[in-house]
ZAMARGU-4260 file (C-alpha; in steps of 0.2 Angstrom, whole numbers, plus 5000, padded with zeros to 4 digits):
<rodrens>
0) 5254/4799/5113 | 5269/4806/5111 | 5276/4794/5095 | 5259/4801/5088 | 5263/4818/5091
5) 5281/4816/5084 | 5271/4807/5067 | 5260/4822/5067 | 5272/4835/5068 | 5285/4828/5055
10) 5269/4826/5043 | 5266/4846/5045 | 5284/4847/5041 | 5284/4836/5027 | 5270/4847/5019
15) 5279/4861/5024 | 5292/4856/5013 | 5283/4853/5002 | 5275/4867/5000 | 5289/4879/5000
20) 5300/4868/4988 | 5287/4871/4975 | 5284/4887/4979 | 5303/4889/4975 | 5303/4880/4960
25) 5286/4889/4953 | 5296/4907/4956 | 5311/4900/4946 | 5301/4891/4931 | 5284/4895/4931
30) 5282/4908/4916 | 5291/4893/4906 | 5281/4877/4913 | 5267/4887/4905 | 5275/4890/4888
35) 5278/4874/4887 | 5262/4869/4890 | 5254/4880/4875 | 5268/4871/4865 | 5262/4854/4869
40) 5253/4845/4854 | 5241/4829/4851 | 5257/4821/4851 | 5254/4811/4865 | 5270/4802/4870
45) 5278/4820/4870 | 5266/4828/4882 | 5267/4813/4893 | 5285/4813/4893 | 5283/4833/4898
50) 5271/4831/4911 | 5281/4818/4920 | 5296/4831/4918 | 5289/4846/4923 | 5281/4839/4936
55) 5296/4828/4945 | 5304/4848/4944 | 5291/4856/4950 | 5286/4844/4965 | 5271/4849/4960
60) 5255/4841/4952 | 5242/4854/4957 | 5255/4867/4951 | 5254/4860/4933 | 5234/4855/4933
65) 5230/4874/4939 | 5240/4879/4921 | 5232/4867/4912 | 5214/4870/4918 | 5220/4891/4915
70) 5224/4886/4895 | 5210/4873/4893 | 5195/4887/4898 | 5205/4898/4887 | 5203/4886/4871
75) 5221/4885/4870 | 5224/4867/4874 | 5211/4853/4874 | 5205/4841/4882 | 5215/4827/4874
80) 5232/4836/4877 | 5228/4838/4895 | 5225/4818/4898 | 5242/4818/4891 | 5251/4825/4903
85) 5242/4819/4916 | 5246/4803/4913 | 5265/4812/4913 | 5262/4817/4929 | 5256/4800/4937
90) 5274/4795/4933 | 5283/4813/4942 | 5274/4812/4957 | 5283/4796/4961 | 5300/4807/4963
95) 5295/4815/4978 | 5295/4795/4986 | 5313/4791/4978 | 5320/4807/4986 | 5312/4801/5005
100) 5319/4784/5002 | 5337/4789/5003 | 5344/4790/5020 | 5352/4809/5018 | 5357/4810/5038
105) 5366/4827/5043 | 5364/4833/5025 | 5346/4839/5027 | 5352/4851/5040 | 5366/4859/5029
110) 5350/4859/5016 | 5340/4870/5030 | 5355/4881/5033 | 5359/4884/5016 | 5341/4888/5014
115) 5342/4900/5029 | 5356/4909/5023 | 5347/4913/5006 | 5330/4919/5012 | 5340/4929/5030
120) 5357/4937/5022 | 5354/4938/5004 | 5341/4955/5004 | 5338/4955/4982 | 5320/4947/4983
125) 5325/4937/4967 | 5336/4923/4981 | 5323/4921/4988 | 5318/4909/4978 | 5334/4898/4981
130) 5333/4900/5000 | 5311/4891/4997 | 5319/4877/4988 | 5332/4871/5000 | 5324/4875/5016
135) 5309/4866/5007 | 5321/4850/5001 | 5328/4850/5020 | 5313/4853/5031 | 5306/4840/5018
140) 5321/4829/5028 | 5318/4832/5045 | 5301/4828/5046 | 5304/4813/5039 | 5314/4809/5050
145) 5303/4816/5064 | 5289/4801/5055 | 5304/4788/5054 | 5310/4791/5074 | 5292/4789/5080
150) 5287/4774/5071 | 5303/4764/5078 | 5294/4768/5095 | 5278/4766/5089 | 5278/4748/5081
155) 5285/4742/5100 | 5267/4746/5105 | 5260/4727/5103 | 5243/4733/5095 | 5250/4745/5083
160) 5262/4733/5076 | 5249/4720/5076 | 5237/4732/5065 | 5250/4737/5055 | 5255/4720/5053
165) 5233/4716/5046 | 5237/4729/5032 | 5248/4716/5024 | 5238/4702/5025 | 5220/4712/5020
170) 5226/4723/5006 | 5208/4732/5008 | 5209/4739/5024 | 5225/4746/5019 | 5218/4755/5004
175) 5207/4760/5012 | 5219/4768/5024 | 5226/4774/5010 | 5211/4784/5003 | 5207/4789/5023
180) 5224/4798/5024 | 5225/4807/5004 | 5205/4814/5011 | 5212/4820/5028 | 5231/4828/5020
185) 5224/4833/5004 | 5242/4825/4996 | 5246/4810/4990 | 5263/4812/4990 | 5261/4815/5009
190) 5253/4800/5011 | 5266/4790/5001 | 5281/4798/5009 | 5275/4792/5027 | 5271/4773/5020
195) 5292/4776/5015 | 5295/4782/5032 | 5285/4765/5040 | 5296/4755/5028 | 5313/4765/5033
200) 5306/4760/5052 | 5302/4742/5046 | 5284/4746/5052 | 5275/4738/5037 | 5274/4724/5025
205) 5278/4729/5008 | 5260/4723/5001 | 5253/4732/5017 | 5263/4748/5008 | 5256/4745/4993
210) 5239/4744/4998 | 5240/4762/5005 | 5250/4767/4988 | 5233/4761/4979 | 5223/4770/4990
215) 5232/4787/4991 | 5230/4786/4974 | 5208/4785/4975 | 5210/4797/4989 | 5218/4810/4976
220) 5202/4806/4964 | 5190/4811/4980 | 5197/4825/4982 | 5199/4830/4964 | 5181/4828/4962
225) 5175/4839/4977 | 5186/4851/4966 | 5178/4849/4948 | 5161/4855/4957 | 5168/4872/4957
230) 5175/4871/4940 | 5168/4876/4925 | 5163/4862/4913 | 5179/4860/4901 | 5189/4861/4918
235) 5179/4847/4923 | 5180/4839/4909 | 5199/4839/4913 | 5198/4835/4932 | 5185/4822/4930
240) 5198/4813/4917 | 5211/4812/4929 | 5201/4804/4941 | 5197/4789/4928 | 5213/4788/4925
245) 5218/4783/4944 | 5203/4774/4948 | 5206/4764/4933 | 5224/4762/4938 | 5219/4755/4956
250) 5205/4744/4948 | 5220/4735/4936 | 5233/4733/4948 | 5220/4727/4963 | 5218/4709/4960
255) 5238/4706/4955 | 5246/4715/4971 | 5254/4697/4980 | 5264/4694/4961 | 5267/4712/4963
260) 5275/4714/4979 | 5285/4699/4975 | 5293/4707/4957 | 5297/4723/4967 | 5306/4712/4982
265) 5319/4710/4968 | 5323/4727/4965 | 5331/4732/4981 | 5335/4723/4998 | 5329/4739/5009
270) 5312/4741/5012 | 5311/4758/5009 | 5316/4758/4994 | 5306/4743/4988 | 5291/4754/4993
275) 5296/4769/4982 | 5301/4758/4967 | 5283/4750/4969 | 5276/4768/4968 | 5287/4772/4953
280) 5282/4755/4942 | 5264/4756/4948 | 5262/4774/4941 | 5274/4771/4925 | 5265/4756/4920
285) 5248/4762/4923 | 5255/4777/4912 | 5262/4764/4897 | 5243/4756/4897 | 5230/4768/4897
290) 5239/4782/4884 | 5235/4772/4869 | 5216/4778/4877 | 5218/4797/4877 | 5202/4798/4865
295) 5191/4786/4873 | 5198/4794/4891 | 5193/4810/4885 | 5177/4804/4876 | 5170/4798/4894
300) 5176/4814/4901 | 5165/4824/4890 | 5150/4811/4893 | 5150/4813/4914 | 5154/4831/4910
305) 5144/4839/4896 | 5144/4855/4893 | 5126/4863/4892 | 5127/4878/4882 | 5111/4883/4888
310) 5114/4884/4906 | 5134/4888/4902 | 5135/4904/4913 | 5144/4921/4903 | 5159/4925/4909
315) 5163/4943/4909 | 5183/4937/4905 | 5188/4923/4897 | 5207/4922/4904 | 5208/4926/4922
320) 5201/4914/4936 | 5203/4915/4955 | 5211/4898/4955 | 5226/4905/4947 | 5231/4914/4962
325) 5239/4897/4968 | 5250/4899/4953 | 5255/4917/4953 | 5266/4915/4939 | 5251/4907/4929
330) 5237/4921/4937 | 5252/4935/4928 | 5252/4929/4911 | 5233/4926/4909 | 5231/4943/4915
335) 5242/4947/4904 | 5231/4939/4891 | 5215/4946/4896 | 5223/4965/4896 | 5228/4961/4877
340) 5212/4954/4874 | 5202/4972/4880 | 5216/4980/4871 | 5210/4971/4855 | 5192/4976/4858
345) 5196/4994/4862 | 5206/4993/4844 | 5190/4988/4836 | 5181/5001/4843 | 5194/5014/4837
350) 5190/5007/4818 | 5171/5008/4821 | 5169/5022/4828 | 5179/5031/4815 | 5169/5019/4800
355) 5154/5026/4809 | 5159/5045/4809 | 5165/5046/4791 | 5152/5035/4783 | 5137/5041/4796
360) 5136/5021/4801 | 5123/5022/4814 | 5127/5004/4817 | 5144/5002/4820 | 5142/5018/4830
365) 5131/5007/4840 | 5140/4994/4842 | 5154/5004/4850 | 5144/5007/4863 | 5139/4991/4865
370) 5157/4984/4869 | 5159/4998/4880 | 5147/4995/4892 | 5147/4974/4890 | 5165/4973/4887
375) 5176/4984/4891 | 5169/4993/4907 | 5167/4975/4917 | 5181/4967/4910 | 5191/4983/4916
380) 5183/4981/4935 | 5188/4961/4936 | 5205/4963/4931 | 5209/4978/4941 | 5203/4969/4955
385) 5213/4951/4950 | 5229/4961/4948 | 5227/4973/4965 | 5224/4956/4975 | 5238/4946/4966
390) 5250/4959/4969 | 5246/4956/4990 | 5255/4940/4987 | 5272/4932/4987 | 5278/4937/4969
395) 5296/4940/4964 | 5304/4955/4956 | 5300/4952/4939 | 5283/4945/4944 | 5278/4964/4953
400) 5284/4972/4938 | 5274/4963/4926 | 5261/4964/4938 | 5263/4984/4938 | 5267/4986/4921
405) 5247/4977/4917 | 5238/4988/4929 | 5247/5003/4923 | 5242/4997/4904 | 5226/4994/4909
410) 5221/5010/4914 | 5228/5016/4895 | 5219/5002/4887 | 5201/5009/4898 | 5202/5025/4890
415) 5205/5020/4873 | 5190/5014/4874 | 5182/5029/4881 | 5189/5040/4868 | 5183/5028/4855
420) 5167/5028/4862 | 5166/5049/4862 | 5170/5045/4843 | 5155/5035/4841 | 5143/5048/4848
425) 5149/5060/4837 | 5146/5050/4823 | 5128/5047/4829 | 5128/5067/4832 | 5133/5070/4815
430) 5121/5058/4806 | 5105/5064/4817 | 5109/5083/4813 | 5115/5080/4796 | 5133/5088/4796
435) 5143/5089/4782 | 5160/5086/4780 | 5171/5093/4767 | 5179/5081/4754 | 5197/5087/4763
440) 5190/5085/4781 | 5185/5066/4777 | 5202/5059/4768 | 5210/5069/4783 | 5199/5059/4796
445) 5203/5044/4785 | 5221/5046/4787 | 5220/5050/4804 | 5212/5036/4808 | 5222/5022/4801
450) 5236/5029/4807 | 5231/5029/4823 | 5224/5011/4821 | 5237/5005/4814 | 5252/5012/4830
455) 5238/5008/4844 | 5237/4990/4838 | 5258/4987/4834 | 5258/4993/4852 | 5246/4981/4858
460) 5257/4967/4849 | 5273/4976/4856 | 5266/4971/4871 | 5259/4953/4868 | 5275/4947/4861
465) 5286/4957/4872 | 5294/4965/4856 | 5305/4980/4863 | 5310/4984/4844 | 5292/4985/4838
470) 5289/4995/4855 | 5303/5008/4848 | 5295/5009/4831 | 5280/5012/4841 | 5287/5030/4850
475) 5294/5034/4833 | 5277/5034/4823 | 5270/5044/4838 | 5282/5058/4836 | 5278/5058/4818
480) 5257/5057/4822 | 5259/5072/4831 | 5266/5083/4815 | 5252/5074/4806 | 5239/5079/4820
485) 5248/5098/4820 | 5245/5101/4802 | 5228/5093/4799 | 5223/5107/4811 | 5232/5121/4802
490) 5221/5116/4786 | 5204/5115/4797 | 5209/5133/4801 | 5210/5138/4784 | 5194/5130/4779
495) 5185/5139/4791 | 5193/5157/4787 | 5188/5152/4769 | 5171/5147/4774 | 5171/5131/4764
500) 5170/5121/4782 | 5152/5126/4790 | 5154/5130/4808 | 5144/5116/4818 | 5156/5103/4809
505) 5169/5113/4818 | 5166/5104/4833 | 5165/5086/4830 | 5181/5087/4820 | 5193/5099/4829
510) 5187/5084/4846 | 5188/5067/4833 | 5206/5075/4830 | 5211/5079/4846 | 5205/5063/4854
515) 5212/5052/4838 | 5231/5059/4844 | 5227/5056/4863 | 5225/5038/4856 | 5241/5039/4849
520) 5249/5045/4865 | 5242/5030/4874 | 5247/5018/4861 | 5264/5029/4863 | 5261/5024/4884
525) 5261/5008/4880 | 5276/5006/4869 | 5287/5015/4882 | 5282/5004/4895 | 5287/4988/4885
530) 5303/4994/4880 | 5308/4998/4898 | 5301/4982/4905
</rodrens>
C-alpha cells in the first residue's frame, strides 16, 4: 500500500512538473511559438521539423495544438499545415522520456532550489518564469524518483512482478495498460515516463514497455476525440487527424514489436534507456512514413468531420475562444486580433456613414446600423468579457500590459462606432427632411472625412503591427486635424451670418464635425497608447 502510495504521489509530482515547466516555457516563448506557427507553409518537412522543435521546447503538445486549433478557426493555417507539425510533434514528445532516463541524482534538488530562489527572492514578476521552469525540471526529478524507489519494493511483491512480468509476453494486455493509464492521467508523457521509471527499477520487460508505449499513444487518441466533440468543425478536422495519425502508428508497429525490441536492445545496455530510445524510433519513424500522406491524412479528416454549413452555428467573433485560456500567450494575441478586426468594421462604418451623409445614401446609412448592432455591440461584450477573465490569470508583465492596453483600446474602438453610427442617422435625417448642404459644406465634409478615415485606420495598423513610428505620425496628423476641425467651423459661421447656409442644416453639420474630430481624438488614443506600450 504504501509502494502504491509512493507511485501515486511521484506521478502527481511528475505532472506537477510538468505542468509548471511548461507553464515556464510558454511565459518565455509563447508570443513566438505563435509567429512561427503563422509563418509555417505547405512545405511539409519544415513544419514537421518545427513542431518536433517547438514542442521538445515547450514540453508541451497541448500547448502547440491549442495555437494551432486558434489559427486554423481563424483561416490562418490550414488543415494540411497542421498535420504537419503534428506529425513534428509525435517526434518532441519523446524528449520528455530521454530527460527521465538519465540518472541526474542530487542535481534535481539544486534544480528545485534554484527554482525556489527565483520564484521567493527575486520580486520582478518577469523571473518568475525562470523559477516555473527549473522547479518544474526538478520536481519533474523527484518524482521520478519517488516512482523509481517504489517500484524496487514493489516488483519484490511475488504477484506484482509476476504481472508485470505477463506484459512482456502478451503485448496486448500491456497496451492496453497503456491506453488504461493516458485515459485515467490524461498524458502520455506521464504514462511513458513511469514505464522509464519501471525500467530504471528493472520492473519490466522491454517489450512489456513498449506495449504500454503503443498504448499511451491510443489513450492520447481517446482522449483527443472526447476533446474534438466540443470543437468546432475545422478544429475537429485538426484533432480528428492527429488521432489517425497514432492509431495508424500503433496499427503499423503492432505485429513487428519482438524484431523491435530486439533492434533497440542494441542501442544501449540500461533498460531505461532502451525504453526511451524505443519511444523516440517509434514516434520518428512513424513520423518518416505517414508525412508523404499529409493530403490523404487531411482528406479523411475532412470526411469524418465535414463541415455543414447549414447547421454551422455564427459565431459572434471569429478570433477569440475559451480554449485559449490554457495558453494565455495565445488567448492575448487573438484578442489582440479580434480588437483589430472590430477596429476595422468601426473604420468602415466611419466611411459609410460619411458616403451616406454627403450623397443622402440611405443604404449604406443603413448598413451602418446594421454592424452596429450585429457586429460591433456583441463582439464588444465577448471580448470585454475574454480580456476581464484572462487578466484573472497567471500572466507576466508584458502579458498584463498588453492585456490592459486591448481593453483600454477597446472601449475607443466601441465608440468609434457609436459616433459613426450618430453619423449615419444624420444622413438618414437629412435625406427624409431634405436638407441641403452648400457646395463648400460638402467638399468640407469631404475633406473631413478622409482625413479622418485615413488617421483612424493608420492608427488601427500602428496597433496591428506594433509600429511605434506610424503611431507618432499618427498624434502628429491629430494635432493638425484639429486646425483643420477649428477653421472648418469658422467658415460655417460665416455662412450662416451670410445666410447662404439655411438654419436646420446648421445642426447636422456643426455635430458631423464635432464627432468627425472626436474620432480623430480616439484614433489619437490609440496611437499614444502604442507608442508607450
Amino acid at each position: 500500500m504504501v509502494g502504491l502510495i509512493q507511485i501515486l504521489g511521484g506521478l502527481a509530482l511528475f505532472l506537477f512538473g510538468i505542468n509548471l515547466l511548461s507553464s515556464g516555457i510558454e511565459k518565455l516563448a509563447g508570443d513566438q511559438i505563435q509567429i512561427w506557427l503563422e509563418k509555417v507553409t505547405n512545405n511539409r518537412i519544415k513544419s514537421a521539423l518545427f513542431g518536433s522543435v517547438a514542442t521538445a521546447l515547450v514540453q508541451s503538445s497541448s500547448l502547440i495544438m491549442v495555437t494551432m486549433i486558434g489559427l486554423i478557426n481563424a483561416n490562418l493555417m490550414t488543415v494540411e499545415q497542421a498535420i504537419g507539425v503534428m506529425l513534428g510533434q509525435e517526434i518532441g514528445t519523446t524528449m520528455t522520456a530521454q530527460i527521465v532516463s538519465f540518472h541526474v541524482g542530487d542535481f534535481r534538488l539544486v534544480l528545485v532550489i534554484l527554482g525556489l530562489i527565483f520564484l521567493e527572492f527575486f520580486p520582478k514578476r518577469d523571473w518568475k518564469k525562470f523559477g516555473e521552469i527549473f522547479m518544474g525540471l526538478g520536481v519533474i526529478f523527484v518524482g521520478m524518483g519517488f516512482m523509481s524507489n517504489a517500484l524496487d519494493e514493489l516488483i519484490k511483491i511475488p504477484w506484482v512482478a509476476s504481472s508485470l512480468l505477463l506484459l512482456g509476453e502478451r503485448t496486448w494486455l500491456g497496451v492496453l495498460a497503456g491506453i488504461v493509464l493516458t485515459a485515467v492521467t490524461q498524458s502520455s508523457s506521464a504514462v511513458s515516463s513511469l514505464v522509464v521509471a519501471m525500467g530504471i527499477s528493472s520492473a519490466i520487460t522491454l517489450e512489456g514497455a513498449i506495449g504500454i508505449i503503443l498504448g499511451a499513444n491510443i489513450g492520447t487518441c481517446i482522449t483527443g476525440l472526447i476533446a474534438a466533440l466540443r470543437l468546432s468543425p475545422t478544429a475537429k478536422q485538426a484533432s480528428i487527424a492527429q488521432i489517425l495519425i497514432n492509431i495508424t502508428g500503433v496499427l503499423i508497429f503492432l505485429p513487428f514489436i519482438s524484431p523491435f525490441a530486439n533492434l533497440i536492445e542494441g542501442t544501449s545496455g540500461a533498460l531505461a534507456r532502451q525504453i526511451a530510445n524505443a519511444h523516440t524510433v517509434f514516434n520518428v519513424a512513424v513520423s518518416i512514413m505517414l508525412l508523404p500522406f499529409v493530403k490523404q491524412i487531411g482528406a479523411a479528416a475532412r470526411k469524418l468531420a465535414p463541415v455543414d454549413r447549414r447547421k454551422e452555428i455564427k459565431r459572434v467573433t471569429e478570433f477569440i475562444d475559451e480554449k485559449q485560456y490554457a495558453v494565455p500567450a495565445v488567448a492575448i494575441n487573438q484578442a489582440a486580433r479580434e480588437l483589430f478586426r472590430l477596429g476595422e468594421v468601426s473604420a468602415e462604418m466611419i466611411q459609410l456613414s460619411c458616403g451616406a451623409l454627403i450623397d443622402l445614401d440611405l443604404e449604406a446609412a443603413q448598413r451602418v446600423l446594421v454592424l452596429e448592432d450585429s457586429v460591433v455591440d456583441p463582439v464588444t461584450d465577448e471580448l470585454e468579457g475574454f480580456v476581464d477573465r484572462l487578466m484573472r490569470s497567471d500572466l507576466s508583465q508584458a502579458q498584463q500590459r498588453r492585456s490592459f492596453q486591448i481593453k483600454n483600446l477597446l472601449v475607443d474602438i466601441e465608440r468609434v462606432g457609436d459616433m459613426a453610427e450618430d453619423i449615419a442617422q444624420y444622413a438618414q435625417e437629412r435625406a427624409d427632411h431634405d436638407i441641403p448642404f452648400t457646395n463648400e459644406a460638402i467638399e468640407t465634409l469631404k475633406h473631413l472625412c478622409r482625413c479622418a478615415h485615413s488617421n483612424y485606420k493608420q492608427a488601427l495598423q500602428a496597433f496591428h503591427e506594433r509600429d511605434r513610428a506610424l503611431a507618432e505620425r499618427v498624434c502628429e496628423v491629430e494635432s493638425e486635424f484639429d486646425s483643420l476641425y477649428l477653421q472648418a467651423r469658422q467658415r460655417h459661421i460665416r455662412r450662416l451670418e451670410a445666410g447662404t447656409c439655411q438654419p436646420e442644416a446648421d445642426v447636422i453639420f456643426t455635430e458631423t464635425l464635432r464627432l468627425l474630430e472626436r474620432i480623430s481624438d480616439h484614433a489619437d488614443n490609440i496611437g499614444v497608447s502604442v507608442a508607450r506600450n
